[in-house]
Structures are given as structure tokens and as C-alpha cells.
Steps between C-alpha positions, in 0.01 A plus 500: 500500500243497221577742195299586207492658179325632259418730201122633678592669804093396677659098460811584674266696787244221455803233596648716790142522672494138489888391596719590274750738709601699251449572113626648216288676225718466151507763256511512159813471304647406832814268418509169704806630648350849648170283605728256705722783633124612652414195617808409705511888637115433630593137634843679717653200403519192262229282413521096533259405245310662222208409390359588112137428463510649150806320298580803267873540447505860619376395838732169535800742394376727807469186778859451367648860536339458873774211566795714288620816398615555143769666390558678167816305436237188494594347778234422819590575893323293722280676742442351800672172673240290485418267182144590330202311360321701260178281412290558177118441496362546183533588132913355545486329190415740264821681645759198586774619202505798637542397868724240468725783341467710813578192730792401275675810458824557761413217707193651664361099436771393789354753748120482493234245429276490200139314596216510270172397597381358152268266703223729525201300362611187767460792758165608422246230645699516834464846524087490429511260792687709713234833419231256528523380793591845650888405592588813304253830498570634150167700498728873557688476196157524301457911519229524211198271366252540240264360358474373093335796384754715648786340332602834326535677804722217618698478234537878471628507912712266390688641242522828733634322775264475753445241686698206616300156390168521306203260529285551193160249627322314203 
């Protein structure tokens, strides 16, 4: 089962249309704990792996809260049976202190699996080859494209939201 989340509800509808079963739109001021709570209500059930394609502590602290409840008296309950991967794509660095904290704390490090992807640049020329040569279609996730002159515009559907990827042509 594919899951998704997000803070602009048209992403989360734009990733159900194409395979995501469900999705989760995240409101403001919404604590990691009451996001995850959502998330594994919506699943019916437990999730295997996360994966974070943003690498802000907030969202980390969320994948985690999928994999355990936490109790006021600071202690975590394991939620499902299974052991958990929870895989971080992006921006991890910039938020490692506070992760490792979250990993560290009551053991949670013994239950699930911490696996950044910090080899992103290695990952790029294989992945032009792959679009290239048509192996992977990634033409549907560009929703809007403009051309130079219309940069404003893009930029200004942008910062409202709209959209999913952007090609701005030179």
C-alpha cells in the first residue's frame, strides 16, 4: 500500500490519481503525533516503511510516531509487530542532531531502521538515462509550463500552490 502526505491537499489528490492509495493532507500546527495518529487511522493498519522525501525534523519525528505511540510519561509503545525502515531522501543533513535524538531516545534505534540516501548526485545520470530512453514516463508529474517571459506567473502559481512540477523553457 502506497501512502502519502502532504501540507497542499491538490499533491496528495495529484498522488492518489496516480497510485498512491491513500493520502493525508497535514494541517497547520498539527503535532507529529496527531499527523501520525491520521496516517495510521487512513492506512487501517501499520506501515512497513516510511519514506521522507523532505528531511525536515518535523516530518522524520512523524514517519517515527507511525512505527510508535508516545506516551506522556516519555516512554514509546511499539505499534505494530513488524520491524520498520523509515528511509530519508533529502535535506537529512541539515537535520541529523535532531534525528539521531529521535532514534536514540527509549530504544526506538533497536526497533526500526534509519537509511539515508545522501547519494543523490551518484543517482542522477542513471536516472536521465532511464527518462531518456523512455524506461520511466515522468512526463505526468509536469502539470504547468511556461515560457521565460512568463516567469512571474510561474513563480506566482508557485508560491500559491498550484501546480505539481514547473518547466520554465529558456
Amino acid at each position: 500500500m502506497c501512502h502519502t502526505l502532504d501540507v497542499v491537499e491538490d499533491k496528495v489528490e495529484f498522488a492518489k490519481k496516480h497510485g498512491a492509495d491513500c493520502g493525508v493532507v497535514v494541517r497547520r500546527g498539527e503535532s507529529p503525533t496527531q499527523i501520525s495518529d491520521r496516517v495510521v487511522q487512513e492506512l487501517g493498519g501499520m506501515a512497513d516503511v516510511s519514506i521522507d522525501c523532505c528531511g525536515i525534523s518535523s516530518s522524520i519525528e512523524t514517519l517515527v510516531n507511525v512505527f510508535f505511540t508516545f506516551f506522556n510519561s516519555g516512554h514509546y509503545s511499539w505499534r505494530c509487530s513488524n520491524f520498520g525502515w523509515v528511509i530519508v531522501s533529502g535535506g537529512f543533513h541539515l537535520h541529523l542532531k535532531h534525528c539521531l535524538e529521535v532514534f536514540g531516545s527509549q530504544g526506538i534505534h533497536k526497533y526500526l531502521q534509519l537509511v539515508s540516501s545522501c547519494d543523490l548526485f551518484c543517482s542522477y545520470p542513471k536516472a536521465i538515462d532511464l527518462i531518456q530512453s523512455g524506461k520511466i514516463d515522468v512526463s505526468f508529474l509536469i502539470t504547468h509550463r511556461y515560457s521565460i517571459d512568463q516567469y512571474q506567473k510561474a513563480f506566482d502559481n508557485l508560491s500559491a500552490g498550484i501546480g505539481f512540477k514547473t518547466v520554465i523553457n529558456l
